[in-house]
C-alpha positions as CSV (number, residue, x, y, z in Angstrom):
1,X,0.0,0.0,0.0
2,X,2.5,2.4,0.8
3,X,4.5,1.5,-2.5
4,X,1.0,2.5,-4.3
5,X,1.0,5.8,-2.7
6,X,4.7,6.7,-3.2
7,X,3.7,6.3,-6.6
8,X,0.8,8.5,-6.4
9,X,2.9,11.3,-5.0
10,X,5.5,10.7,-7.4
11,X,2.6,11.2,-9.8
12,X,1.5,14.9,-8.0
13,X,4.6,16.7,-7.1
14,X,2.8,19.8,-6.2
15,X,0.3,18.1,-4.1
16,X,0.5,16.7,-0.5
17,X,-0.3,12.8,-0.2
18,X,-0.6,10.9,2.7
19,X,-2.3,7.6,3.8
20,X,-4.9,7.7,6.2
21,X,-6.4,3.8,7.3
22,X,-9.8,3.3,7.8
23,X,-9.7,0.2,9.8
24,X,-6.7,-1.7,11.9
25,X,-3.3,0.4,11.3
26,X,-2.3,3.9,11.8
27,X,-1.9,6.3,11.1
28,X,-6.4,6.6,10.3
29,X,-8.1,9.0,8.9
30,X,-8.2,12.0,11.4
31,X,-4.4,11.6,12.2
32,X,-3.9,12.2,8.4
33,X,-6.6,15.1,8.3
34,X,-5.0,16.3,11.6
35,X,-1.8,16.5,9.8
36,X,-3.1,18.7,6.8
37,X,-3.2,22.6,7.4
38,X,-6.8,23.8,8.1
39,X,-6.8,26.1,5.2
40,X,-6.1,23.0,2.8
41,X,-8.7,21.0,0.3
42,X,-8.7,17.7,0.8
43,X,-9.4,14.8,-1.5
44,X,-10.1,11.9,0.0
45,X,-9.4,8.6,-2.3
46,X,-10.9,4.9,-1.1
47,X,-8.2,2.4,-1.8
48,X,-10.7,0.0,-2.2
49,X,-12.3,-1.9,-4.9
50,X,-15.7,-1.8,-4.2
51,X,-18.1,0.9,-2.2
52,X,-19.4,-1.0,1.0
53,X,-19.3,0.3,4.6
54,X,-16.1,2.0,4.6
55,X,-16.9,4.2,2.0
56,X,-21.0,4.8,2.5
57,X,-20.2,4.9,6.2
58,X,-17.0,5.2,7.7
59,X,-15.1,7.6,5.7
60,X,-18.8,9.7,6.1
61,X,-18.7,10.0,9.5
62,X,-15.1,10.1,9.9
63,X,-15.6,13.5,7.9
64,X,-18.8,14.5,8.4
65,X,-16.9,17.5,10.8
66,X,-14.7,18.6,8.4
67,X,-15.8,20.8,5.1
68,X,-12.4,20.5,3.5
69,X,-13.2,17.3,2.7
70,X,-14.4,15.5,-0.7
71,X,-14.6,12.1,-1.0
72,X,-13.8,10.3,-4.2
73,X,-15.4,7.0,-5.7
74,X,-14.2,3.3,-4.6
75,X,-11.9,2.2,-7.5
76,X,-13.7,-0.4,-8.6
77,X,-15.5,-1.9,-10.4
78,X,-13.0,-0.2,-13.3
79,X,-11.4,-1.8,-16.7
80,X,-8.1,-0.8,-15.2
81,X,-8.5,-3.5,-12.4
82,X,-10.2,-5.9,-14.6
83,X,-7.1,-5.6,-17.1
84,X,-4.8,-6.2,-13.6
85,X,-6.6,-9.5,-13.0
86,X,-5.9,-10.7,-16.2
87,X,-2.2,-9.9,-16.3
88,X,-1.7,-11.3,-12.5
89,X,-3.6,-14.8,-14.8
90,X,-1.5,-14.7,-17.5
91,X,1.7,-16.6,-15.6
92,X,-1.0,-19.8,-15.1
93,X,-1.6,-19.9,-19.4
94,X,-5.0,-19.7,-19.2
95,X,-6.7,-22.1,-21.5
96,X,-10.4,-21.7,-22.5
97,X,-11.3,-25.5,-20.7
98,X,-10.2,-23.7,-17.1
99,X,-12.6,-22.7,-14.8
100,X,-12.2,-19.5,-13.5
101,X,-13.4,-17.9,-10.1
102,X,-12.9,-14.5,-8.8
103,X,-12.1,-14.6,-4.9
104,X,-13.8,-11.4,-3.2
105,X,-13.6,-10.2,0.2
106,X,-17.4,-10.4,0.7
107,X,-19.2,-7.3,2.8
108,X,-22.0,-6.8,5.2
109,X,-23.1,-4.5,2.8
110,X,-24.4,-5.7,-0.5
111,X,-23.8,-2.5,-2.5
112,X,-20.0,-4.1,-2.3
113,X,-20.6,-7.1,-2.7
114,X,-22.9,-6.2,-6.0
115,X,-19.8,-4.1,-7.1
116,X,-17.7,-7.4,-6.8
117,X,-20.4,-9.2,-9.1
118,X,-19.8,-6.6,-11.7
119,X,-15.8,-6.7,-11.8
120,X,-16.9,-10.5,-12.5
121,X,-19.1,-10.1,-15.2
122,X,-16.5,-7.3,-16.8
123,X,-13.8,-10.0,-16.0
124,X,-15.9,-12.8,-18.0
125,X,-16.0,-10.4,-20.7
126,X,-12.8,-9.9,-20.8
127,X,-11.8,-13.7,-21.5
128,X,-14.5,-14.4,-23.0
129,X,-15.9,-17.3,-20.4
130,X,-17.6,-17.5,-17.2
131,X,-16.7,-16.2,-14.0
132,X,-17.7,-17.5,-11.2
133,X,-17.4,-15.1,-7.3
134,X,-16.5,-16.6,-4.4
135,X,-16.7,-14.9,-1.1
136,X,-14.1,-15.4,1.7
137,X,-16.7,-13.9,4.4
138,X,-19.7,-12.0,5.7
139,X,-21.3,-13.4,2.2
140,X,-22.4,-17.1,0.4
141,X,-21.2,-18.8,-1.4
142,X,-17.7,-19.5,-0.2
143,X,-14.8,-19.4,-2.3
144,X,-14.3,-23.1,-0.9
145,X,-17.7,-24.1,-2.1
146,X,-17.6,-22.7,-5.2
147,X,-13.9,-23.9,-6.0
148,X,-15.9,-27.5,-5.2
149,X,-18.4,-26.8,-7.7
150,X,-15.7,-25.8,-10.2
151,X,-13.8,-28.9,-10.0
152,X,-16.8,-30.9,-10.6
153,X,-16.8,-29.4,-13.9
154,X,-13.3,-28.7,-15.0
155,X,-10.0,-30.4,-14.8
156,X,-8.1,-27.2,-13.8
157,X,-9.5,-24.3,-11.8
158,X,-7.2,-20.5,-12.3
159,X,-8.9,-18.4,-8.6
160,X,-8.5,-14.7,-9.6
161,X,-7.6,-12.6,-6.3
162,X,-9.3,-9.3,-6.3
163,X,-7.9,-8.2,-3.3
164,X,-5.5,-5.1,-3.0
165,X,-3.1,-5.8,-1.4
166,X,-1.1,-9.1,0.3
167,X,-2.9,-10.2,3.7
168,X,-5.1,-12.2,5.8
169,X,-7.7,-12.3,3.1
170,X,-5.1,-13.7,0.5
171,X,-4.1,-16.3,2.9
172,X,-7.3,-17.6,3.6
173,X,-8.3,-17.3,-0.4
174,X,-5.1,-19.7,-0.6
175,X,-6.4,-22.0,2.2
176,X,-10.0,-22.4,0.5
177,X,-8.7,-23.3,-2.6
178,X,-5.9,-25.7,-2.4
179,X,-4.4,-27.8,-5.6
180,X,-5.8,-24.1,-7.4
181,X,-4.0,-22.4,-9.2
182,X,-4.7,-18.6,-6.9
183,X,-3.2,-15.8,-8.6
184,X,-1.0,-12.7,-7.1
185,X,-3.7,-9.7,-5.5
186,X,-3.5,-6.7,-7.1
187,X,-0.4,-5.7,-5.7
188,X,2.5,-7.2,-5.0
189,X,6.0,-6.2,-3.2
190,X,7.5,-3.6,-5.3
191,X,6.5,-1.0,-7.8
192,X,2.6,-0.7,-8.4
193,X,0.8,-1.4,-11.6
194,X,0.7,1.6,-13.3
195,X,-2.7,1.0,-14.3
196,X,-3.6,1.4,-10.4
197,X,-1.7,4.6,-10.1
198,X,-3.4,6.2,-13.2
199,X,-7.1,4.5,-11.6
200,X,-6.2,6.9,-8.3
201,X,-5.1,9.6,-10.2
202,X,-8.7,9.3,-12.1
203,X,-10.3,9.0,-8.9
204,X,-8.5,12.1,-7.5
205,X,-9.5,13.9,-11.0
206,X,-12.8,13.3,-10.7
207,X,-13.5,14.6,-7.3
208,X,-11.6,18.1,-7.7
């Protein structure tokens, strides 16, 4: 994540970027708001790939006291990411007799998990086959079950990780579908796709 935002900043010389976290680490999202001058604009960008409780909710009343504040869209669902899953695919050779699921974090809040649906259907489009979602909480079905279902049907099953970032959620995608081939999430330790750093820049674009 913080490789992502480097390459934001990188990106917008003349303007100040920091991570804020919503959830778990700090700094959040008032330490990072505390740390802006009070005269400043702020933008507010989601790393997140679909618009669920952190955006609708959270990142609301996180800011709801502060007027500097705009908040962008979640980045997905987005071509950009869709193009992301197929490259982090492309090491496994897809073939057009693999089954292919997309692993999603799942939400309490079914505006995300519809967003995740959609990445799927612009992901089937994208290679031309069926996509199958598979949640890894709060949501059914289970990646595990539908990796069964897929197995049943197909002698090789490619699991698409559309997660962000390395974590608990990719371990447990890797858990629920052993003998699978489970892609790479979005991004991985180094330099970030520049397809996500120009899908944040877009996002930042759009809000100003």
């Amino acid at each position: 994540m913080g490789a992502l935002v480097n390459a934001v900043a990188q990106r917008l010389p003349d303007v100040t970027v920091r991570l804020g976290h919503v959830d778990v680490q700090q700094p959040d999202v008032a330490a990072s708001l505390a740390a802006i001058p009070s005269s400043q604009p702020v933008v507010i960008v989601p790393l997140l790939l679909s618009a669920g409780y952190h955006v609708h909710v959270d990142l609301v009343e996180q800011t709801a006291h502060d007027p500097r504040v705009t908040i962008a869209p979640a980045l997905g669902p987005d071509g950009k990411l869709v193009e992301i899953l197929w490259m982090r695919l492309a090491p496994f050779n897809p073939s057009p007799q693999d089954a292919l699921v997309l692993a999603v974090a799942g939400s309490s809040d079914e505006r995300a998990n519809e967003d995740c649906r959609q990445a799927a259907r612009m992901l089937a489009e994208r290679c031309e086959r069926e996509v199958a979602v598979g949640f890894l909480a709060a949501v059914q079905p289970g990646l595990d079950e539908v990796v069964s279902r897929a197995r049943a049907e197909s002698d090789r099953v490619l699991v698409a990780s559309y997660l962000l970032a390395p974590g608990f959620f990719q371990d447990r995608a890797r858990k629920s579908a052993v003998g699978c081939a489970v892609s790479s999430p979005l991004l991985e330790p180094g330099a970030a796709p520049d397809a996500l750093v120009e899908l944040v820049l877009e996002r930042y674009s759009s809000a100003l």
